[in-house]
VMD Tcl script that builds the backbone (N, CA, C; Angstrom):
set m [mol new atoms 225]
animate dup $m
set s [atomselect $m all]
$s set {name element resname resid chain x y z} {
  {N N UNK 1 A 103.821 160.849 168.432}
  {CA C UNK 1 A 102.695 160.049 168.005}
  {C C UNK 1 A 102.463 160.171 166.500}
  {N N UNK 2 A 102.560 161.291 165.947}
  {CA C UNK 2 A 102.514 161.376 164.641}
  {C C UNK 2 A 103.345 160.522 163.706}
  {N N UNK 3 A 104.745 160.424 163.978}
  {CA C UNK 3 A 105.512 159.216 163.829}
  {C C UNK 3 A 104.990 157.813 163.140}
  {N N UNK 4 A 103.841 157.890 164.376}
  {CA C UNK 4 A 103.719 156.214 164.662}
  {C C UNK 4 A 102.410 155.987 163.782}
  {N N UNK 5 A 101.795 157.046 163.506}
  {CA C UNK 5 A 100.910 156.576 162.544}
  {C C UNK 5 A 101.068 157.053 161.298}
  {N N UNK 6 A 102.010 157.445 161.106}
  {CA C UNK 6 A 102.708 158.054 159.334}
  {C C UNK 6 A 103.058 156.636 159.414}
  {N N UNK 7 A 104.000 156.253 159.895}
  {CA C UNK 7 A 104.243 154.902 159.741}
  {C C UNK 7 A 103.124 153.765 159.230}
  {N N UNK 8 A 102.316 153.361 160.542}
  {CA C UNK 8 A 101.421 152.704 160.150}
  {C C UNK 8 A 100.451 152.810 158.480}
  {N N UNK 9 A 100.438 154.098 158.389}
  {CA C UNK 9 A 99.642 154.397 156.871}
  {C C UNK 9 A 100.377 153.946 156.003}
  {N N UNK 10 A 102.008 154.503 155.924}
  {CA C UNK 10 A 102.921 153.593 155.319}
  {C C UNK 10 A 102.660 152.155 154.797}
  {N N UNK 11 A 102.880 151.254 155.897}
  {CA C UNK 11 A 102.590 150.197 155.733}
  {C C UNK 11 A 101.409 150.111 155.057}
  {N N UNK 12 A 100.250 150.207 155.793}
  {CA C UNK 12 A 98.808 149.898 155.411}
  {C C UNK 12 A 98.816 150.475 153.772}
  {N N UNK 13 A 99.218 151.275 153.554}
  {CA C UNK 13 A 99.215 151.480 151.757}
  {C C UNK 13 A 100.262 150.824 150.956}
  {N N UNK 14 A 101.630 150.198 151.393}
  {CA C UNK 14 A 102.019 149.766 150.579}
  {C C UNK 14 A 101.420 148.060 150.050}
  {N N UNK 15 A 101.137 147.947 151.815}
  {CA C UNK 15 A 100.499 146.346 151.790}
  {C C UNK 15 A 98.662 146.794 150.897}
  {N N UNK 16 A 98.567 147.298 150.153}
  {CA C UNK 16 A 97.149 147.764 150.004}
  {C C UNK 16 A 97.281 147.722 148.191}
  {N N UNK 17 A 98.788 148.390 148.056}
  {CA C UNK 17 A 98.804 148.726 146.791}
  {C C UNK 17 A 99.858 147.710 146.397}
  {N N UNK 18 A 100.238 146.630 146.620}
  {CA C UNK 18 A 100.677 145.193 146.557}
  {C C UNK 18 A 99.717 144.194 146.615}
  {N N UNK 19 A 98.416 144.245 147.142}
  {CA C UNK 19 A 97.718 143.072 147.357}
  {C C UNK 19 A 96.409 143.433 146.371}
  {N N UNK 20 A 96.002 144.808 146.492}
  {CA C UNK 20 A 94.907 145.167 145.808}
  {C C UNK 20 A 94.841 144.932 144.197}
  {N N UNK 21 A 95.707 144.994 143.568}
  {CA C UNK 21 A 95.733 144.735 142.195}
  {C C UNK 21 A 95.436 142.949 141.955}
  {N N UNK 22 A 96.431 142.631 142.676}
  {CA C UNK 22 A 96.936 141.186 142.769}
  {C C UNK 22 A 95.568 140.300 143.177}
  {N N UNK 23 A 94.684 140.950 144.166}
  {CA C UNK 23 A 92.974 140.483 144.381}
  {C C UNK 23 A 92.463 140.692 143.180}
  {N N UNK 24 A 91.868 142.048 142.742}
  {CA C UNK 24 A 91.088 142.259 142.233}
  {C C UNK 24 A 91.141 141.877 140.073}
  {N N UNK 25 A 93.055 141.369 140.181}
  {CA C UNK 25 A 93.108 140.745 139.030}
  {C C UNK 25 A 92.857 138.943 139.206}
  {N N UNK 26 A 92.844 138.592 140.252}
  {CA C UNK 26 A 92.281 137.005 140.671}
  {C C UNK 26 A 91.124 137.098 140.548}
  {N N UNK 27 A 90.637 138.020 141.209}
  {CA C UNK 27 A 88.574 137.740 141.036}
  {C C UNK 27 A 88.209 138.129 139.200}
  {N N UNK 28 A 89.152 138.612 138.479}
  {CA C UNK 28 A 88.653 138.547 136.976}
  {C C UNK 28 A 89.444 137.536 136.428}
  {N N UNK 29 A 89.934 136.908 136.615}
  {CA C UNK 29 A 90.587 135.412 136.327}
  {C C UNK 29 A 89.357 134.429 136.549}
  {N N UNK 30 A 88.766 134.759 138.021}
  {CA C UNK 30 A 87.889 133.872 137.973}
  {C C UNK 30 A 86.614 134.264 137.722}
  {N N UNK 31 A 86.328 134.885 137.052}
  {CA C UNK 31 A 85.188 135.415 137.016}
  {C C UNK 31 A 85.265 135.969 135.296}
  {N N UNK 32 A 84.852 137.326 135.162}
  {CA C UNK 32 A 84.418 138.074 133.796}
  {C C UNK 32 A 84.803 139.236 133.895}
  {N N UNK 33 A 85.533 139.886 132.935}
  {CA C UNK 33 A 85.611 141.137 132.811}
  {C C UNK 33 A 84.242 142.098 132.984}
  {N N UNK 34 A 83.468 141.523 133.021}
  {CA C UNK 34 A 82.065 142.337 132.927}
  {C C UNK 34 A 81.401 142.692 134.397}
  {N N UNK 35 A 82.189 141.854 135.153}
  {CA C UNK 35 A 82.163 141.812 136.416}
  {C C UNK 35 A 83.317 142.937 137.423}
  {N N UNK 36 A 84.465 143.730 136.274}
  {CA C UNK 36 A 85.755 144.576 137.141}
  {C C UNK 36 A 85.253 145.351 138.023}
  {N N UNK 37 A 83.780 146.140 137.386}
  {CA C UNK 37 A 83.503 147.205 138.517}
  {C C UNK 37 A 82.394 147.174 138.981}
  {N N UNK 38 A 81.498 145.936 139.319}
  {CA C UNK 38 A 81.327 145.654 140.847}
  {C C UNK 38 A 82.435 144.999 141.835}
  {N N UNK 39 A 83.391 144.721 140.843}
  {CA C UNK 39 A 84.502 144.331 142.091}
  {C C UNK 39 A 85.264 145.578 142.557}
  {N N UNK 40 A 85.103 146.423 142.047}
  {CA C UNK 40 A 86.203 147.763 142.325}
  {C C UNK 40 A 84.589 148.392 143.398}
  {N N UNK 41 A 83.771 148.247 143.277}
  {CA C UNK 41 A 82.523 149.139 143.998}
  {C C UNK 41 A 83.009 148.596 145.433}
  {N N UNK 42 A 82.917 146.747 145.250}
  {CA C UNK 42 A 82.952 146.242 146.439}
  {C C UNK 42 A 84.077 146.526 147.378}
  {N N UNK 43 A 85.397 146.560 147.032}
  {CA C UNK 43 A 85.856 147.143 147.173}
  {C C UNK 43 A 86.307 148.145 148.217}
  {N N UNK 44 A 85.412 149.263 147.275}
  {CA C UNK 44 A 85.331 150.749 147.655}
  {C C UNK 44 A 84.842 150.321 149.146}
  {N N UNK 45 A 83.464 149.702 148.932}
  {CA C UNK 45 A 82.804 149.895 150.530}
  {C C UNK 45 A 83.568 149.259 151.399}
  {N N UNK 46 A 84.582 148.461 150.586}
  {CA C UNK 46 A 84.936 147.532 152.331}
  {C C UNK 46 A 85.864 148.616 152.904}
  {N N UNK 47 A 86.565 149.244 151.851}
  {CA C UNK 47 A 87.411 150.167 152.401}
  {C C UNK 47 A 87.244 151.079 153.350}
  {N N UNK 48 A 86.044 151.509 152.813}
  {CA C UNK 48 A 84.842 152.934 153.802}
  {C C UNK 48 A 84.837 151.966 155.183}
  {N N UNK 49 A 84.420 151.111 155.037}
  {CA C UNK 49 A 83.945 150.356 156.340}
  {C C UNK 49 A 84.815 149.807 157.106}
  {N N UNK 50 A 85.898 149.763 156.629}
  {CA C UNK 50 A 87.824 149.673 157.690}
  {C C UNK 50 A 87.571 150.875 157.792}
  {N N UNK 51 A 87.482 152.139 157.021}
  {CA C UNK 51 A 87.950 153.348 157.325}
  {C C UNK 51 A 87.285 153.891 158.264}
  {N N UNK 52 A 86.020 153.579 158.169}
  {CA C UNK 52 A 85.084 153.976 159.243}
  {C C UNK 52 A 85.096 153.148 161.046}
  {N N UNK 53 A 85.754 152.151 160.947}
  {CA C UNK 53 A 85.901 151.137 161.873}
  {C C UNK 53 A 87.309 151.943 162.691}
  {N N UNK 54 A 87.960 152.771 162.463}
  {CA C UNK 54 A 88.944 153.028 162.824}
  {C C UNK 54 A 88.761 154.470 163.827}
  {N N UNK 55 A 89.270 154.362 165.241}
  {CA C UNK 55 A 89.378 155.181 166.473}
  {C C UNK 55 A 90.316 155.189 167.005}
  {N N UNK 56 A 90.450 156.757 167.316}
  {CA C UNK 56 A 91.396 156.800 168.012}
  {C C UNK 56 A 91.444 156.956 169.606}
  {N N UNK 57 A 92.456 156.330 170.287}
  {CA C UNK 57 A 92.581 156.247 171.373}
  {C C UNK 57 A 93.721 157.497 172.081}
  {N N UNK 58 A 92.810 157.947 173.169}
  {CA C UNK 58 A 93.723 158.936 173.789}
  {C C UNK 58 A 95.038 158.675 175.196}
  {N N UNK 59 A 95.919 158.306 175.164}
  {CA C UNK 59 A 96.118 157.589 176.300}
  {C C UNK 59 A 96.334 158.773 177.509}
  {N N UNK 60 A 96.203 158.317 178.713}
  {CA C UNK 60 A 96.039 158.845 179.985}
  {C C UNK 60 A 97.586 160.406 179.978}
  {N N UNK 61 A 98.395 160.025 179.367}
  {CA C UNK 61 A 99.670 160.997 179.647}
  {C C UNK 61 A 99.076 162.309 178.694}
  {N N UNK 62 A 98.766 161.823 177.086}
  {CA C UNK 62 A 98.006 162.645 176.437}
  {C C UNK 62 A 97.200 163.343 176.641}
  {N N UNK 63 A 96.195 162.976 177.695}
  {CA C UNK 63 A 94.843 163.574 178.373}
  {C C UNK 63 A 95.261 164.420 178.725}
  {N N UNK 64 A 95.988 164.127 180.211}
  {CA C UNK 64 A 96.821 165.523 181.194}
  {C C UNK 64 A 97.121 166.237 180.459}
  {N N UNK 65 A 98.648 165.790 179.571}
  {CA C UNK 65 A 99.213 167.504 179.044}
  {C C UNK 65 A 97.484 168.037 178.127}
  {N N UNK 66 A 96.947 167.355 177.409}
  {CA C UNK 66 A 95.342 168.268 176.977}
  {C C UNK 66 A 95.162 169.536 178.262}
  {N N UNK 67 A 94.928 168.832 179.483}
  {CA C UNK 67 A 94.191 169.303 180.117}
  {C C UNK 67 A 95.250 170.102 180.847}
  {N N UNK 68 A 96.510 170.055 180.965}
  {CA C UNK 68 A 97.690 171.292 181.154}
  {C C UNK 68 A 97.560 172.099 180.331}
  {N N UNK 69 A 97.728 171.654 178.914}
  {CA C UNK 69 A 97.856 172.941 178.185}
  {C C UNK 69 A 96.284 173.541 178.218}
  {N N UNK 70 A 95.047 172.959 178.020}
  {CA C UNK 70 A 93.830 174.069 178.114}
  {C C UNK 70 A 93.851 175.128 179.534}
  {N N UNK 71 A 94.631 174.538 180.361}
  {CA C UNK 71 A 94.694 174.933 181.725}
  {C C UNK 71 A 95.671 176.559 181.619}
  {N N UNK 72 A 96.669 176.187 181.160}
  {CA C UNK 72 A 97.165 177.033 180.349}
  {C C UNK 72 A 96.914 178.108 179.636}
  {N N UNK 73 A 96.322 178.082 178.958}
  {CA C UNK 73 A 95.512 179.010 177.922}
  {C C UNK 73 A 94.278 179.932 178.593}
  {N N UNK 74 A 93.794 179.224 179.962}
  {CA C UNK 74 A 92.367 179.807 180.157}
  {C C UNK 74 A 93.215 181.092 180.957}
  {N N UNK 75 A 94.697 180.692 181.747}
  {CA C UNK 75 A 94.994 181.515 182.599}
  {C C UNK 75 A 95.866 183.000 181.952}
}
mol reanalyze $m
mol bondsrecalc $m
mol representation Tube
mol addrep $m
């Protein structure tokens, strides 16, 4: 499982650090330099608020061995 979400971060940062410049130099094209860092604030929060939007799921095979291995340990 670890795999699979090294991976995913992978992605999610390269697509992040390819698109993020490439946004946030369009919104001062259209806009004002005087304007860069409320766009970098805005930003920030949307980021917090994906970051915060994000759970993890335990699936049913995962559970058991949990509950093998605590089973395990108590004995």
């Amino acid at each position: 499982m670890l795999g699979t979400y090294t991976g995913i971060f992978a992605v999610a940062q390269a697509i992040g650090s390819s698109f993020g410049p490439a946004a946030l130099g369009g919104l001062v094209d259209l806009t004002d330099w005087g304007l860069l860092m409320a766009f970098i604030a805005g930003f920030a929060v949307i980021g917090l608020l994906l970051t915060f939007g994000v759970r993890r799921e335990i699936s049913e095979s995962q559970a058991a061995e949990k509950a093998y291995l605590d089973a395990a340990r108590v004995e």
